[in-house]
C-alpha positions in Angstrom: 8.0 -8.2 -24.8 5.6 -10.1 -23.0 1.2 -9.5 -22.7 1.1 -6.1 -20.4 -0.8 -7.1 -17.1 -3.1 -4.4 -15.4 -3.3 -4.4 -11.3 -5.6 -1.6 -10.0 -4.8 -0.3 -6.3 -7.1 1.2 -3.8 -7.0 1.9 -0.4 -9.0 3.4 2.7 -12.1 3.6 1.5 -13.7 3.3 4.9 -16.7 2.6 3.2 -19.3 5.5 4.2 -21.8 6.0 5.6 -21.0 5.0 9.0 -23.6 2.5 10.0 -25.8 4.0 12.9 -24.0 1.7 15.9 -25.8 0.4 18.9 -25.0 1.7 22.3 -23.5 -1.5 23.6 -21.3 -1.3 20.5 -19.6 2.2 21.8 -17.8 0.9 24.1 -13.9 1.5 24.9 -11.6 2.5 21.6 -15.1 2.5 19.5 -16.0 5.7 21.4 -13.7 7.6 20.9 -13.6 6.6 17.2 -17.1 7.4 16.7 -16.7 11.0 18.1 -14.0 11.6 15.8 -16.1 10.5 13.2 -18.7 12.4 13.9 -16.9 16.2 14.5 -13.7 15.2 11.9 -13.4 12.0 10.3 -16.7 11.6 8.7 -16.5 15.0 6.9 -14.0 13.6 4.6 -15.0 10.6 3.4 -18.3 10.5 1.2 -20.2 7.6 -0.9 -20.5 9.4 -4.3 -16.7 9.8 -4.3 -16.6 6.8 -3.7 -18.5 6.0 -6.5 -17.0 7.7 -8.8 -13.5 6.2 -8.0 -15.2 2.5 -8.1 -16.6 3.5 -11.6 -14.1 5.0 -13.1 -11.8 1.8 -12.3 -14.1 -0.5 -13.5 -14.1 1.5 -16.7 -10.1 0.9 -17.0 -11.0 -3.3 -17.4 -7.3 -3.5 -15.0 -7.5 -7.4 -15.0 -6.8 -7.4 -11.1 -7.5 -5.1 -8.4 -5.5 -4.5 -4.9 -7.2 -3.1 -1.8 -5.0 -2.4 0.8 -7.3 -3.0 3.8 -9.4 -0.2 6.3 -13.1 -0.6 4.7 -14.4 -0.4 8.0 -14.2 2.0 10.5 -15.1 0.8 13.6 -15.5 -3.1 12.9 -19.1 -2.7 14.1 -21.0 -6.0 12.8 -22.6 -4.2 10.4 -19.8 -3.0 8.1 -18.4 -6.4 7.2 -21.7 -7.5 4.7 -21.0 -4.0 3.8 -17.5 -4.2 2.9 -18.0 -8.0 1.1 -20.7 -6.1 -0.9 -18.1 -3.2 -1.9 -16.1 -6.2 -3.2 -18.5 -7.9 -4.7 -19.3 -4.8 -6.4 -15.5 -4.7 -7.5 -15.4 -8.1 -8.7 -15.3 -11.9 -8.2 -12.6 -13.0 -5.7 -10.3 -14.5 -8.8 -10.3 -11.0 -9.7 -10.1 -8.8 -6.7 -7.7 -9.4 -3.3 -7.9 -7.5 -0.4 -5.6 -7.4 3.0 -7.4 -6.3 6.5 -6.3 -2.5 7.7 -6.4 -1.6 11.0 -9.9 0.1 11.3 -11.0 -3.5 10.0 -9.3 -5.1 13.3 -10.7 -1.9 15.1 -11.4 -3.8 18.5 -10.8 -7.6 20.1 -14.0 -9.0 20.0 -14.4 -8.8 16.4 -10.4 -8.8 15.5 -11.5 -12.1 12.8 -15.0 -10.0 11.7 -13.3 -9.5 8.6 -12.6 -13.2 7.3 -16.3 -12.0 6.4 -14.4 -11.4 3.3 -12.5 -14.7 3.1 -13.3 -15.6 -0.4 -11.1 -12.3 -1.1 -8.1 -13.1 1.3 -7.3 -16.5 0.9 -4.1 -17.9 -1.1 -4.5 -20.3 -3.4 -3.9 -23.1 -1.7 -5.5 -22.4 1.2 -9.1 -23.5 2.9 -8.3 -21.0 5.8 -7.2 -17.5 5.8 -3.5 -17.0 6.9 -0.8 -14.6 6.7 1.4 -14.3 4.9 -1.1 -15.5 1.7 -0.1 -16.3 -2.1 -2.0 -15.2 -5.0 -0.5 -16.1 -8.7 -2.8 -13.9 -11.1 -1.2 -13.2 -14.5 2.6 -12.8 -13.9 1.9 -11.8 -10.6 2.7 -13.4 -7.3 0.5 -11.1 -5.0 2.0 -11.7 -1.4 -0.8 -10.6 1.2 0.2 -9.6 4.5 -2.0 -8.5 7.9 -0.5 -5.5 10.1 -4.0 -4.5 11.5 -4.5 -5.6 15.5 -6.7 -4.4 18.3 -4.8 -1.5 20.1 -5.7 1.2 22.6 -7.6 4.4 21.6 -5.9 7.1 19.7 -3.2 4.4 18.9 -3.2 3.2 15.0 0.1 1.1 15.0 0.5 -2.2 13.0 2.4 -5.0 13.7 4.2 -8.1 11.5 5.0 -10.3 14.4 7.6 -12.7 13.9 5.8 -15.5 12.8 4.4 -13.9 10.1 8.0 -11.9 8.8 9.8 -15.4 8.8 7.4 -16.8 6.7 7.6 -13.7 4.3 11.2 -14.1 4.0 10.5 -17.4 2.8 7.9 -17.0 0.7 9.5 -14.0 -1.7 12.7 -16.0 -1.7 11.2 -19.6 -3.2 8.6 -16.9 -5.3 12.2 -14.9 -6.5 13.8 -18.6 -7.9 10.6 -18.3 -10.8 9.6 -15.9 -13.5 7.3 -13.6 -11.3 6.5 -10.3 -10.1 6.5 -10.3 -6.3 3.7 -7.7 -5.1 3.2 -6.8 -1.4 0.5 -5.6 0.0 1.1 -4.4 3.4 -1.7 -1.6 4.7 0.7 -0.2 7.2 3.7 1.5 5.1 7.4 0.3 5.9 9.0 3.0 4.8 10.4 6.4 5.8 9.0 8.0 9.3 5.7 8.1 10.7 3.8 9.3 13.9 4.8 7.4 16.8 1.4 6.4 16.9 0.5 5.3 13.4 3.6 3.6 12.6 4.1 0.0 12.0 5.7 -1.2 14.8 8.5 -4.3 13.2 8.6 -2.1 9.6 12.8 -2.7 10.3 12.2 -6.4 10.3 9.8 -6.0 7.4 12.6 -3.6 5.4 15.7 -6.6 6.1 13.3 -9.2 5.0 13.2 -7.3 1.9 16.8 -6.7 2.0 17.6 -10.3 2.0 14.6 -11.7 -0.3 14.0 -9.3 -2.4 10.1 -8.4 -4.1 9.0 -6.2 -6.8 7.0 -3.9 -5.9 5.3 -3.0 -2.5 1.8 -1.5 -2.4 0.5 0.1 0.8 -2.3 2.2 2.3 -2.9 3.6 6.5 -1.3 7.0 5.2 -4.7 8.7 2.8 -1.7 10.6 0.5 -0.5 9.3 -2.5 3.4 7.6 -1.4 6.3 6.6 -3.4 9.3 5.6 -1.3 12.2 3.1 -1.7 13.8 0.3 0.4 16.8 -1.6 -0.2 16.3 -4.9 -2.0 18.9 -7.4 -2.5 19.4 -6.4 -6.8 18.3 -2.5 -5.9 15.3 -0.5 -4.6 12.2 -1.5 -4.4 9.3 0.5 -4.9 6.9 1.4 -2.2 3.4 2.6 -3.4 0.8 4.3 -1.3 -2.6 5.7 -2.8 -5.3 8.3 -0.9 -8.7 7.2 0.8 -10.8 5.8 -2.4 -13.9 8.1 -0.5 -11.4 11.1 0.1 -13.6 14.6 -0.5 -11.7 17.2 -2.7 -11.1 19.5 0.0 -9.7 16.4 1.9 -5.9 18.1 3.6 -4.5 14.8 3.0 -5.3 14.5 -1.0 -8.3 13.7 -3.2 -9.5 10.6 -3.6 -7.0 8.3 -6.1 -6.5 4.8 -7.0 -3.4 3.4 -9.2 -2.9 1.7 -12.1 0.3 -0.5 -12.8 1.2 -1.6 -16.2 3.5 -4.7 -15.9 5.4 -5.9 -18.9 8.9 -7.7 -18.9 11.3 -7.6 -21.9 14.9 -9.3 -22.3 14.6 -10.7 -18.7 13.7 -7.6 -16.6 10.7 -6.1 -15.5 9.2 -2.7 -16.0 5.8 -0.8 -14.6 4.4 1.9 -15.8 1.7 4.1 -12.8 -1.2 6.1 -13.8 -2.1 7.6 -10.9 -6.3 8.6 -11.6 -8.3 10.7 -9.2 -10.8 13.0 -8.9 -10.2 16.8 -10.0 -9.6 19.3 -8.0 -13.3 20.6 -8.4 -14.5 17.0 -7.0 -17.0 16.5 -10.3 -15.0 14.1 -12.2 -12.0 11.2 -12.4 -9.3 12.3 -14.3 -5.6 11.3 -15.0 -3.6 13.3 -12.6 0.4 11.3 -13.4 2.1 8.8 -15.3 5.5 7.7 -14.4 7.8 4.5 -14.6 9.5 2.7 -12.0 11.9 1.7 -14.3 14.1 -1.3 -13.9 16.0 -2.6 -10.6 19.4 -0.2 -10.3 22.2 -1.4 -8.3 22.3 1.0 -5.0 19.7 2.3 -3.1 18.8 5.8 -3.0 20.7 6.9 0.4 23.9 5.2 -1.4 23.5 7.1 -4.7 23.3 10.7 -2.2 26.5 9.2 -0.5 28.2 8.9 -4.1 26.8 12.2 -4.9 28.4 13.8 -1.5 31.9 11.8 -2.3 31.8 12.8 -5.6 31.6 16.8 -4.8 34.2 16.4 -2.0 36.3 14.7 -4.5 35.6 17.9 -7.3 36.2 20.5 -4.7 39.8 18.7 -3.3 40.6 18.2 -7.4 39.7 22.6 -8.0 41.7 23.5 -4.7 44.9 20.8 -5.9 44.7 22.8 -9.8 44.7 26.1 -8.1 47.4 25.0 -6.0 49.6 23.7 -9.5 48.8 26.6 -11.6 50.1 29.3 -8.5 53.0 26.8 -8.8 53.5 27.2 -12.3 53.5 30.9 -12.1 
C-alpha cells in the first residue's frame, strides 16, 4: 500500500463580519444581498465558528487543503485582502487551493476581484489564472474549475461554458492515462436537483464530461449541507462531496459548520478514500468527529442501474413464485 495522503475540504465560509460597505457600493444585486444579510443571512454565519473549524483543521496536519469558493459575500473591495488573509492563515499557496464561488463573482465590475487570491488559484504551469487549472500535490491531480459569474438579484446559478467543459474533458482524460487521483473542485454541485435558481446551469454537460473522462472524486460547495451524491463515470460512480458553510452557527437549518477529511491510499492498482467528516457539536462549543465512511473502490454500474437490477430482479422472483405455484397446483 502506498504513503496515505490527507486533503482537507471547506467550503462557504463567507468570511464574517461583513465589511461595513459604502453607499456607492449598494447598488443593484449588492442591495438586495446586503438586506438579506442583514435580517437573515448574517445570523448564521459567525467568526469564532469560524475559528474553531480553521483551528481544529490545522490541528489534523491534512497535507493539502480544498476550498471550494464563496469567501465573500458581496465582492465589496474590501473582502478580497480579507479572504487572501483567511488563506494565508490556512497556509502557503503549495499547500492550500481554492476555486471562486459565486458570492466571490457577486457583481460585473469586480467579476476578476478575486484573482486577489491568484497565488492560490493558479496551475502549475501557469503565470495567469485560467479555468480549468491543474494542481499535482502528493498523488493528487487537483482539477480547479470556475462556475461563479455575475447574475441578476435573487439568482445564484453557475455556469461551465463550453470553453471551459471541453478543456475539462481533456484534461481528466490525458490526467486518467497516469497514476493519479483526479479531484474536482467545482463550487456549484453537478449532481441531483436543485432550485431553479441555484442550480448550475450546463451541470448535464459537466455530468457527460465525466461520463466520458472519468475523475476520482468530485468535491463541491453552493449547497451549506453536507452532500454525497454519485454520477456515472466511465469504470463506475464517482463520488460527489459537498461540506456545510465552515462559519455555519449550530442552530444553522441547513447544518453546523463541517469541513472533510479524505484519506487517499492506493493498493494493488486501485484507489480507496476514507472521509472523516469533523464539525462542531450540536451545543456549538467544540469540533468533534461527527462520520467516517469509505468511498470504496470504483464498481461497475451506477447507482440508478443497480435500482434497475434490483427492480428486474424482484419482477423476475415474483414471475418465478407465481410459475412454482402454478407447477405444484399441477402436480396435485
Amino acid at each position: 500500500m502506498n504513503p496515505m495522503f490527507v486533503l482537507a475540504h471547506l467550503s462557504d465560509p463567507h468570511i464574517p463580519p461583513l465589511p461595513e460597505p459604502r453607499l456607492p457600493e449598494l447598488i443593484g444585486k449588492r442591495a438586495t444581498g446586503y438586506f438579506n444579510w442583514r435580517v437573515k443571512r448574517g445570523m448564521h454565519h459567525r467568526a469564532d465558528v469560524l475559528a474553531k473549524i480553521v483551528a481544529d483543521l490545522k490541528a489534523q496536519a491534512p497535507h493539502h487543503i480544498a476550498v471550494t469558493g464563496d469567501l465573500a459575500n458581496l465582492s465589496l473591495a474590501a473582502e478580497f485582502p480579507i479572504g487572501l488573509a483567511f488563506l494565508t492563515d490556512l497556509g502557503t499557496a503549495e499547500q492550500v487551493t481554492v476555486i471562486p464561488g459565486n458570492h466571490d463573482v457577486y457583481v460585473r465590475s469586480h467579476a476578476r476581484a478575486h484573482f486577489a487570491w491568484r497565488d492560490f488559484l493558479l496551475g502549475d504551469a501557469a503565470h495567469e489564472p485560467a479555468y480549468p487549472f491543474v494542481r499535482r500535490r502528493g498523488p493528487l491531480a487537483i482539477v480547479g474549475l470556475s462556475t461563479g459569474l455575475p447574475t441578476a438579484p435573487f439568482l445564484a446559478t453557475g455556469k461551465l461554458g463550453r470553453q471551459q467543459l471541453d478543456a475539462l474533458a481533456q484534461t481528466l482524460e490525458a490526467l486518467g492515462a497516469e497514476n493519479v487521483f483526479r479531484t474536482v473542485l467545482i463550487h456549484h454541485p453537478p449532481a441531483g436537483t436543485r432550485p431553479l435558481h441555484k442550480r448550475l446551469t450546463d451541470a448535464a454537460a459537466f455530468r457527460a464530461a465525466i461520463a466520458r473522462s472519468g475523475a476520482e472524486l468530485i468535491l463541491t460547495g453552493h449547497d451549506h449541507r453536507a452532500l454525497h451524491e454519485e454520477i456515472a463515470g466511465p469504470r463506475g460512480p464517482v463520488p460527489v462531496i459537498g461540506v456545510p458553510s465552515a462559519s455555519a452557527a449550530h442552530d444553522d437549518p441547513r447544518g453546523r459548520a463541517a469541513y472533510n477529511l479524505y484519506q487517499i491510499t492506493q493498493q494493488a492498482g486501485r484507489w480507496r478514500c476514507e472521509v472523516e467528516r469533523r464539525g462542531l457539536d450540536a451545543a456549538g462549543s467544540g469540533v468533534v468527529s461527527l462520520e467516517r465512511f469509505a468511498l470504496g473502490a470504483p464498481k461497475t454500474a451506477t447507482r440508478s442501474s443497480a435500482g434497475k437490477r434490483r427492480r428486474v430482479s424482484a419482477a423476475q422472483t415474483a414471475k418465478r413464485r407465481r410459475t412454482g405455484s402454478r407447477s405444484r397446483r399441477s402436480r396435485r
